[in-house]
C-alpha positions as CSV (number, residue, x, y, z in Angstrom):
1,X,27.5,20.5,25.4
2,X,23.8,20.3,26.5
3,X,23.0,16.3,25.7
4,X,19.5,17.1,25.8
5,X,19.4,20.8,24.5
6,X,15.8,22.6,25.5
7,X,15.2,24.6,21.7
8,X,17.5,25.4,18.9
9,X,17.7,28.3,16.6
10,X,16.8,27.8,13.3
11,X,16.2,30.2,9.6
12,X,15.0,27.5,7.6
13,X,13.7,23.8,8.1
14,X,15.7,21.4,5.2
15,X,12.6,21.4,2.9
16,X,11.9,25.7,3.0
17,X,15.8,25.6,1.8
18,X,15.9,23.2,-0.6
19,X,12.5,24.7,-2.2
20,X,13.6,28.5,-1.7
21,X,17.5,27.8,-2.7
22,X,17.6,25.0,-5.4
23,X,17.1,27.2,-8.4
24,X,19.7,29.5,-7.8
25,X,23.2,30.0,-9.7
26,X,26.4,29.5,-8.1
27,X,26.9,33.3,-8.9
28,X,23.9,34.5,-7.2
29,X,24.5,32.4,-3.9
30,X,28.1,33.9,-3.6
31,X,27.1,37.2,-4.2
32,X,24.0,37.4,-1.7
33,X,25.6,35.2,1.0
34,X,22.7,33.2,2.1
35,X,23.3,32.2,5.6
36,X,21.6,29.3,7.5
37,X,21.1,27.5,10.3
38,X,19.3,24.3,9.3
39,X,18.1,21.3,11.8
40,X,18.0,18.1,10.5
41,X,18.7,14.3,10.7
42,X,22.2,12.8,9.6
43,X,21.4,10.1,6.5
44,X,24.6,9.6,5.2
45,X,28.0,10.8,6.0
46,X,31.2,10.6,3.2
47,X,34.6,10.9,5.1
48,X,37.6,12.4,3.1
49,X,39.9,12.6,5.0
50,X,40.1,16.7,6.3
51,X,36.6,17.4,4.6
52,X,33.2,15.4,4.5
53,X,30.5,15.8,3.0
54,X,26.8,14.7,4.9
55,X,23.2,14.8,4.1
56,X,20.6,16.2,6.7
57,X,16.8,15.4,6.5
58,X,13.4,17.0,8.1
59,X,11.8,13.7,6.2
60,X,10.5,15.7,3.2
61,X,13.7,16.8,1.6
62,X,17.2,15.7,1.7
63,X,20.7,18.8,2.1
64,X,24.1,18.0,1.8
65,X,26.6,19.5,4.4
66,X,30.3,20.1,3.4
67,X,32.7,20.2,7.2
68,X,36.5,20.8,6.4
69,X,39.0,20.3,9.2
70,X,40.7,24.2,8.1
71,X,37.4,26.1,8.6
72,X,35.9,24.7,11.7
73,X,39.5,23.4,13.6
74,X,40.4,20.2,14.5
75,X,38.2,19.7,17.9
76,X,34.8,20.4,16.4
77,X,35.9,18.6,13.0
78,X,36.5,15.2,15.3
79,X,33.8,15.6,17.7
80,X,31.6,15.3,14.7
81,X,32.4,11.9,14.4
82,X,30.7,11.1,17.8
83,X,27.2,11.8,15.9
84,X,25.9,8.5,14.2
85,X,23.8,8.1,11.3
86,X,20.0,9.1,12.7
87,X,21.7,11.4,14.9
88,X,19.4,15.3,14.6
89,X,21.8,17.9,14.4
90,X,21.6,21.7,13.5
91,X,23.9,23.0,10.2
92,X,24.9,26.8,10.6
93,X,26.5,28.0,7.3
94,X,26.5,29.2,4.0
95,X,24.8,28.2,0.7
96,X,27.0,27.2,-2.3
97,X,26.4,24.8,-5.6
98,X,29.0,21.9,-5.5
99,X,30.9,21.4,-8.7
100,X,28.0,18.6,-9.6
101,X,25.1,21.4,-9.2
102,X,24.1,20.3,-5.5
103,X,22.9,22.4,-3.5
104,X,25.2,22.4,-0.4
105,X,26.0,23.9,3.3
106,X,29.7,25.3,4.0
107,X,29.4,24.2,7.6
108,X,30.8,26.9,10.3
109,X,29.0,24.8,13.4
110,X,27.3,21.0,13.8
111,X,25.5,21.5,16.9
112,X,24.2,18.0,18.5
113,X,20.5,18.3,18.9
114,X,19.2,14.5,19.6
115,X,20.6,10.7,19.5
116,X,19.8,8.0,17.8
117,X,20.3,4.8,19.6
118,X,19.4,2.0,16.9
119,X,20.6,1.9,13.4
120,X,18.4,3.2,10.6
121,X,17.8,1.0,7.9
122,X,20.2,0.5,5.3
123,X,19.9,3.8,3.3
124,X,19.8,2.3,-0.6
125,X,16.3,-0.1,0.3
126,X,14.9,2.1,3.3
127,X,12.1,0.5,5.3
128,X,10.7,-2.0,2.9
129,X,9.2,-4.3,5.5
130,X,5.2,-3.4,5.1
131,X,4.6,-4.6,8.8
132,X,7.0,-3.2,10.3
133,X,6.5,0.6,8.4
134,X,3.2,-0.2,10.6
135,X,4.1,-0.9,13.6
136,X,7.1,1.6,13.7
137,X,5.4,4.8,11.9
138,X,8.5,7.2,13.3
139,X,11.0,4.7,11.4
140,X,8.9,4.7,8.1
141,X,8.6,8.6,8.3
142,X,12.3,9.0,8.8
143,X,13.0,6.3,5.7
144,X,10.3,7.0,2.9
145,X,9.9,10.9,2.8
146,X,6.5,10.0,0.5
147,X,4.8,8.8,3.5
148,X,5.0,11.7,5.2
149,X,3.5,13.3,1.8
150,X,0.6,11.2,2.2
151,X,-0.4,12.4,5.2
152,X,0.5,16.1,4.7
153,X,-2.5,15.0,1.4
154,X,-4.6,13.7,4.2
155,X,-4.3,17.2,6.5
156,X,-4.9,19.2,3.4
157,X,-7.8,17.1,2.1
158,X,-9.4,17.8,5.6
159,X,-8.8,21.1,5.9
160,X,-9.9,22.2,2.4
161,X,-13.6,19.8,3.3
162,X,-13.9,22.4,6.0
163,X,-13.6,25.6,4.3
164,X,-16.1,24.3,1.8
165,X,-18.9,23.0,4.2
166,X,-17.6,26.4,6.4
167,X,-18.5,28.4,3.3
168,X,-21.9,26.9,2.4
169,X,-23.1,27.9,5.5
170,X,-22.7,24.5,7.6
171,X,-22.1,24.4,11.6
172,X,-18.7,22.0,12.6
173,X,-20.0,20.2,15.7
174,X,-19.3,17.5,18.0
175,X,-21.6,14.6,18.9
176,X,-20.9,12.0,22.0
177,X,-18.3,8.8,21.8
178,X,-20.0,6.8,23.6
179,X,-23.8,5.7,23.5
180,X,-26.0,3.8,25.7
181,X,-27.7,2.1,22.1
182,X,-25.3,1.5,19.2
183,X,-27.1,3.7,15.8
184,X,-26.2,5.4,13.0
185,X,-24.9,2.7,10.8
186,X,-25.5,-1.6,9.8
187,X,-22.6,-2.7,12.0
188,X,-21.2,-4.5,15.1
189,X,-20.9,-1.8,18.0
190,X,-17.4,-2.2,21.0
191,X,-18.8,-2.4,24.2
192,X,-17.4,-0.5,27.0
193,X,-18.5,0.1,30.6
194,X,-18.6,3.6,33.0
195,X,-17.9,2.5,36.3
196,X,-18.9,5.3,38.0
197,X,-22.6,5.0,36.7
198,X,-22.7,1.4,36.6
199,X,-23.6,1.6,32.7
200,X,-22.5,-0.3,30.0
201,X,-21.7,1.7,26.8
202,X,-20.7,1.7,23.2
203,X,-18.0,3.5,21.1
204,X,-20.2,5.0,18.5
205,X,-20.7,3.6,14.8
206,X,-22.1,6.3,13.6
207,X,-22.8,10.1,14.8
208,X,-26.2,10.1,12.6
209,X,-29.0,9.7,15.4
210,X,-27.0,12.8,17.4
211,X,-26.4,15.3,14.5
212,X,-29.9,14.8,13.4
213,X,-30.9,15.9,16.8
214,X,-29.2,19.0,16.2
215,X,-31.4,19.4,12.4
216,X,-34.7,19.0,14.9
217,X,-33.0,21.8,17.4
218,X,-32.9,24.5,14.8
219,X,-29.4,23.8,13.7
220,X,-30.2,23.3,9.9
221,X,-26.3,22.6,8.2
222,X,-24.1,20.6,10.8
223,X,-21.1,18.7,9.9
224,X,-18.5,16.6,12.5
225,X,-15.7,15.2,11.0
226,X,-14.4,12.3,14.2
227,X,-13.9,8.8,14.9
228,X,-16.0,5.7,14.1
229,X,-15.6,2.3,16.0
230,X,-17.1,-0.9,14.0
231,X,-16.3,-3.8,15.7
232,X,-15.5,-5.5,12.4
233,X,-12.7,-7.3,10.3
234,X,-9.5,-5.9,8.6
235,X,-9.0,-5.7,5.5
236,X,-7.2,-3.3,3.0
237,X,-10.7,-0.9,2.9
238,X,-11.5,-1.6,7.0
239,X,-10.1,-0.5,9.8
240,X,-12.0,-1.0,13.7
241,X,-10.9,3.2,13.8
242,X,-11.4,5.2,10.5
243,X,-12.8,9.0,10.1
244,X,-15.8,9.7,9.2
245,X,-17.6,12.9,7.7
246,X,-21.2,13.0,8.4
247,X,-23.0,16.2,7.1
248,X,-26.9,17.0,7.1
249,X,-28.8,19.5,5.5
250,X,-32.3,21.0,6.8
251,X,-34.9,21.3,3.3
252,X,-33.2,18.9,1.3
253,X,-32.8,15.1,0.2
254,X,-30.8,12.8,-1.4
255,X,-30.8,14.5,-5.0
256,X,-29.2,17.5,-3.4
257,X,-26.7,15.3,-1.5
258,X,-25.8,14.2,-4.8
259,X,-25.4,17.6,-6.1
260,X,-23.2,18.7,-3.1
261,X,-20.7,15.3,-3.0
262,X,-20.0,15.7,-7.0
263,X,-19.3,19.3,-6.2
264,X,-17.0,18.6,-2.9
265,X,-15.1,16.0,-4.4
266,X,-14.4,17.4,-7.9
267,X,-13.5,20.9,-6.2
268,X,-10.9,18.8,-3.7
269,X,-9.3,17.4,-6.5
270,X,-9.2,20.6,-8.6
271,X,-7.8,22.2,-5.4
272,X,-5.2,19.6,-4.1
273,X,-4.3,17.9,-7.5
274,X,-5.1,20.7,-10.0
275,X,-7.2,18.2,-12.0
276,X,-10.5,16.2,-12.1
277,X,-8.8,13.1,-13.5
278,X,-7.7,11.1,-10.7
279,X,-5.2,8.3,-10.6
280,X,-5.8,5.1,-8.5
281,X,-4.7,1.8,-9.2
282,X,-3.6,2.3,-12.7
283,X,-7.0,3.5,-13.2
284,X,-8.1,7.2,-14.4
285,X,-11.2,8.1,-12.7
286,X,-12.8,11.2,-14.4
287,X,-14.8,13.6,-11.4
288,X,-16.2,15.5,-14.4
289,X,-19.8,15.8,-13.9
290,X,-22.4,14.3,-14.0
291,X,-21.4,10.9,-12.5
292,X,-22.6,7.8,-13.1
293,X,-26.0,6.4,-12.2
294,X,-27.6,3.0,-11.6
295,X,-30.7,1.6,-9.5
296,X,-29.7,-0.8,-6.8
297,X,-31.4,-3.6,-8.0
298,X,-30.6,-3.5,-12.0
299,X,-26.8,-3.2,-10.9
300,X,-27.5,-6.6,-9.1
301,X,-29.6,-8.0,-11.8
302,X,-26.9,-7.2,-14.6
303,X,-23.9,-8.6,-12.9
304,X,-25.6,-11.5,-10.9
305,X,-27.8,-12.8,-13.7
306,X,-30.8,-12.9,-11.8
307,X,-34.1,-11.6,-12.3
308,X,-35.6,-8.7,-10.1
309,X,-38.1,-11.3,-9.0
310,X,-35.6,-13.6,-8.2
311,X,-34.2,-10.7,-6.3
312,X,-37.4,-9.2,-4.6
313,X,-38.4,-12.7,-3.4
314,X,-37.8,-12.9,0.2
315,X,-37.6,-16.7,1.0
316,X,-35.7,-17.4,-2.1
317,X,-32.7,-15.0,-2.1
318,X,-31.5,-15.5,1.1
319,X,-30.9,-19.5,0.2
320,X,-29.8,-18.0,-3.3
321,X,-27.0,-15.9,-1.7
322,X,-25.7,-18.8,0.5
323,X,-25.3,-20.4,-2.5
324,X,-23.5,-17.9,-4.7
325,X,-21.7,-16.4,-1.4
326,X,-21.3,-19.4,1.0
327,X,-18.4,-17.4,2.4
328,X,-20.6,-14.9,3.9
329,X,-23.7,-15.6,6.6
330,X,-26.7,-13.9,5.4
331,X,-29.3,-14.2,8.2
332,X,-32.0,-11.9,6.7
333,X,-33.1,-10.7,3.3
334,X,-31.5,-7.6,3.7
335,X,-28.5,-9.1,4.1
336,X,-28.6,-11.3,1.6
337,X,-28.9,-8.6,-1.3
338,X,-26.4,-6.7,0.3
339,X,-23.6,-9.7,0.4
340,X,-24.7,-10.1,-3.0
341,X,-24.2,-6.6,-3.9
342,X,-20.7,-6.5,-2.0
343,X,-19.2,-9.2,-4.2
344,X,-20.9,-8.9,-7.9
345,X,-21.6,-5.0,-8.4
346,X,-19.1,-3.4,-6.3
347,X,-16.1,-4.4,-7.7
348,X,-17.0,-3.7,-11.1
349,X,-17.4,0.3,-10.4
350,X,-14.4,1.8,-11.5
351,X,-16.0,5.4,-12.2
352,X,-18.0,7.4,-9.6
353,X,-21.4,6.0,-9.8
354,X,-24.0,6.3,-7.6
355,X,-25.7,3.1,-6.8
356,X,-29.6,4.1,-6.1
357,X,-32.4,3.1,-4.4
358,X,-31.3,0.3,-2.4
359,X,-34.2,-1.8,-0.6
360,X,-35.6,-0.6,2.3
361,X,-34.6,-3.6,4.7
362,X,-31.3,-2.5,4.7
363,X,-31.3,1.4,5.0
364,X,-33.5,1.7,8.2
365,X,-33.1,5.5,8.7
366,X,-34.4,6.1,5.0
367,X,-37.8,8.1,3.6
368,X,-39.4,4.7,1.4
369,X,-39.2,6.2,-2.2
370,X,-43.0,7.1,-3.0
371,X,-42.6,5.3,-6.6
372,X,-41.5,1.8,-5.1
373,X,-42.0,1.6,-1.0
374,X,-40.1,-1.5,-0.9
375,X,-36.7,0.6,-1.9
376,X,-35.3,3.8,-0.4
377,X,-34.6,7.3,-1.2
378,X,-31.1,6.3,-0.8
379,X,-27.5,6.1,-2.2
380,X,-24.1,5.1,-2.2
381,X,-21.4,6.3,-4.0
382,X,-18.8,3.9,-5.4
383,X,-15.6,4.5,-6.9
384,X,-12.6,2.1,-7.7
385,X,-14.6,-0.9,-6.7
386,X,-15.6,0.9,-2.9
387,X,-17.8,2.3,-1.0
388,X,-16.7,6.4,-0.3
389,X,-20.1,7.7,0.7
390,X,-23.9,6.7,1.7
391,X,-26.6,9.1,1.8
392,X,-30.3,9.4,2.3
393,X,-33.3,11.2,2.5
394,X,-33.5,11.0,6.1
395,X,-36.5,9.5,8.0
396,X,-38.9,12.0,9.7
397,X,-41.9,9.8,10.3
398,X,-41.7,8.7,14.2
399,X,-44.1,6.2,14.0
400,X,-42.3,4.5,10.9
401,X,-38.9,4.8,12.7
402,X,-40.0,3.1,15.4
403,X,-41.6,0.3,13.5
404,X,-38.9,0.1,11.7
405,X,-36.1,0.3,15.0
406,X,-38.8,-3.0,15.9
407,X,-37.8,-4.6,12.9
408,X,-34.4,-4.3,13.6
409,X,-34.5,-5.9,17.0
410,X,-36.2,-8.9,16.1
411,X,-33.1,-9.1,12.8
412,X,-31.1,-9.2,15.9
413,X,-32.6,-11.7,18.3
414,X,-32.2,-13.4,14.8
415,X,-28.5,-14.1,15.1
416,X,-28.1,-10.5,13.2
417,X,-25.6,-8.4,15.2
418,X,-25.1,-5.6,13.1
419,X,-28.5,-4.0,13.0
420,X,-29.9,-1.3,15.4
421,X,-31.0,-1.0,18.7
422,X,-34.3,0.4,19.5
423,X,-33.6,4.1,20.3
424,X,-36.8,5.3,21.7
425,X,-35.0,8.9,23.3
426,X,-33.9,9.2,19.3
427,X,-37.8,8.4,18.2
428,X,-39.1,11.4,20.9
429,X,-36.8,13.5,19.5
430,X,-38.6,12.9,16.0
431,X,-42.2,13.8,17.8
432,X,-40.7,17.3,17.8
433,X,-40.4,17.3,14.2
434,X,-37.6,16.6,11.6
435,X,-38.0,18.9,8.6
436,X,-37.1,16.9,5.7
437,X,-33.4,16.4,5.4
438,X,-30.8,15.3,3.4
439,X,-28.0,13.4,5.2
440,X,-24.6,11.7,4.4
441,X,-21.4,10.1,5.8
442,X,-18.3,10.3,3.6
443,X,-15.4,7.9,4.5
444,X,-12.7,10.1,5.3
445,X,-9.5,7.3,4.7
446,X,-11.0,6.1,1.6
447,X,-11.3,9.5,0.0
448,X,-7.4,10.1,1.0
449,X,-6.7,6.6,-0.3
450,X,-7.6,7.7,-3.6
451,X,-6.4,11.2,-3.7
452,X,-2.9,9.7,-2.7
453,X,-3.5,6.8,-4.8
454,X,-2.8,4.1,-2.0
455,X,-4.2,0.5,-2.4
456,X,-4.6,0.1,2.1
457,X,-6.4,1.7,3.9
458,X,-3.3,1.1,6.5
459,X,-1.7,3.3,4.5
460,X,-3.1,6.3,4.7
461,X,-3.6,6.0,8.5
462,X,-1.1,6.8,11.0
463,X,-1.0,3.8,13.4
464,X,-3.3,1.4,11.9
465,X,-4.7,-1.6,14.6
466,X,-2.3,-4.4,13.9
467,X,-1.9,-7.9,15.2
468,X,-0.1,-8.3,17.9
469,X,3.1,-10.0,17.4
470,X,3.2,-13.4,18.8
């Protein structure tokens, strides 16, 4: 017996025969003779004396196995007893239905395909142990088959978000890691250094400043679906790692991004969950359209109790957020509406809504909306209390860009770390001329934590950054 065997045949994986066989009659298996050969791991094994009965899983769906003493022989019926519980094995026999209904192998061969050395957990609780489903993803796959559901959401989610940008007529592209000025996005950049150029770098925030490059090239609908690195917190809606959708759309502006996000998520949910009600939290969220819509600073005044001149007055509200938030540092005025946004108005959206108009300050690569200057042609979408998307009609002015890049540095030398650096190759490229553009970044995790109805963001990521154990 090879211990370590190279391949194995196989006709079905345990989930293909359980789907495909489950409905048939004991009559109809008998008289077709459906033959298999079956790899899977062992999950429980019931000894009666010259038979047992076992259960093999692929960690969707769960077979039982029948071995009698009389129809393999006595050697292969005791070797069997050598494989432990976690042991992957390969079943070669026939289909039958047990007495009980269960769909069940009549074992010819148990062929010895990989070992186990530690015990699973014990099978009637599985992996309960939230930090250590974590840390040991291959032992919470094995143990809670709807895990690996999740995730088989998440691939589907992604690949259906490319067949509809593919079909509107948007380019997939990939923009740089690592950037000599952290852009894109409000946020604290990692720092990282290339020896052999003696330059200091920074995992990207955001891919915005590079894709709308590409706009200004000629390239007119470009999407990238990749990483994002904020050098932040964690929390059940943060992760230092997450995905990240960032599209952009030559001739168009926030309106139309509006448009195209209600019609991409509603259609993913019609696709992957046959509905446009969506279940999170013990919540239904309806993705009929149209959603929900409410000016930045009204949503602020309505659940703050504030007036808008309360709100628009610069000195005031950053001493009026350290007072109602003295949890969070607001250095800037910016910052101060948004803290105060973050933990009055946010929260309260249960239904899509998007959130409009948000002050200038704080959405530096915005057009200024031509009713109000001070705000921006800008917004975010919200749903179950978070943030899933952020979108604007991108800034094309060079000269405003830049002032407004100079604003940012002197937030910084502030004590602001999460603002941007002053990207002058990013303002050139603007000289050549932006058309106007509609832009927005979609959180990929969050999206999957709601279409899978997961309350972590940790869930819904494979190997989430944990805490080192002490």
């Amino acid at each position: 017996m090879d211990v370590f065997p190279r391949r194995a045949e196989r006709t079905h994986s345990v989930h293909e025969a359980v789907t495909l066989f489950s409905g048939r009659t004991r009559e109809d298996l008998e008289e077709k003779k459906v033959r298999v050969e079956i790899p899977g791991r062992i999950l429980s094994v019931r000894r009666m004396g010259r038979a047992t009965f076992f259960h093999v899983s692929d960690g969707r769906s769960r077979l039982q196995a029948y071995l009698r003493e009389d129809a393999v022989g006595a050697e292969l019926y005791e070797r069997f007893f050598l494989f432990d519980i976690g042991d992957v094995v390969s079943v070669k026999g026939a289909l039958f239905l047990t007495k009980t209904g269960e769909l069940t192998v009549l074992a010819e061969d148990v062929v010895f395909l990989a070992k186990c050395l530690h015990p699973l957990p014990e099978k009637w609780h599985g992996l309960q142990d939230v930090e250590l489903r974590f840390r040991r993803r291959h032992l919470d796959l094995i143990m809670n088959p709807e895990v690996g559901e999740v995730f088989r959401m998440r691939s589907a989610l992604v690949s259906a978000i490319r067949r509809f940008f593919d079909g509107r007529g948007f380019l997939e592209v990939e923009t740089p890691m690592m950037h000599p000025i952290p852009g894109g996005a409000l946020a604290r950049p990692f720092k990282t250094f290339h020896n052999a150029l003696g330059l200091e770098l920074y995992l990207r925030i955001a891919p915005e400043l590079y894709l709308k490059r590409l706009v200004v090239g000629g390239l007119e609908r470009v999407y990238e679906i990749n990483r994002n690195f904020r050098n932040e917190g964690l929390s059940s809606e943060h992760n230092p790692e997450f995905t990240m959708l960032e599209f952009y759309q030559a001739y168009a502006d926030h309106h139309d991004m509006m448009d195209l996000t209600e019609e991409l998520i509603a259609g993913l949910a019609r696709d992957l969950l046959g509905s446009e009600d969506l279940r999170y939290g013990g919540e239904t969220l309806s993705l009929r359209r149209p959603w929900g819509r409410v000016k930045f600073l009204d949503a602020l005044a309505g659940r703050t109790g504030l007036d808008i001149a309360v709100l628009r007055d610069r000195r005031a509200l950053v001493g009026k957020a350290a007072e109602l938030a003295p949890e969070k540092k607001a250095v800037t005025y910016g910052k101060a509406l948004d803290v105060l946004f973050d933990k009055f108005v946010k929260p309260e959206l249960i239904q899509p809504t998007f959130v409009l108009n948000h002050p200038r300050d704080i959405s530096p690569l915005a057009k200024a909306s031509p009713e109000n200057p001070e705000e921006a042609e800008r917004f975010e979408l919200i749903m179950a209390g978070m943030e899933v998307a952020n979108a604007f009609s991108e800034l094309t002015d060079p000269r405003e860009q830049r002032l407004r890049f100079e604003q940012q540095a002197g937030d910084r030398e502030k004590g602001d770390e999460e603002t941007h650096g002053l990207d002058l190759d990013y303002v050139t490229a603007l000289e050549y001329g932006l058309p106007p553009t509609g832009g927005e970044g979609i959180g990929i995790d969050r999206l999957v934590m709601l279409f899978a109805d997961r309350p972590s963001i940790r869930e819904v990521i494979l190997f989430p950054l944990l805490r080192p154990k002490t």
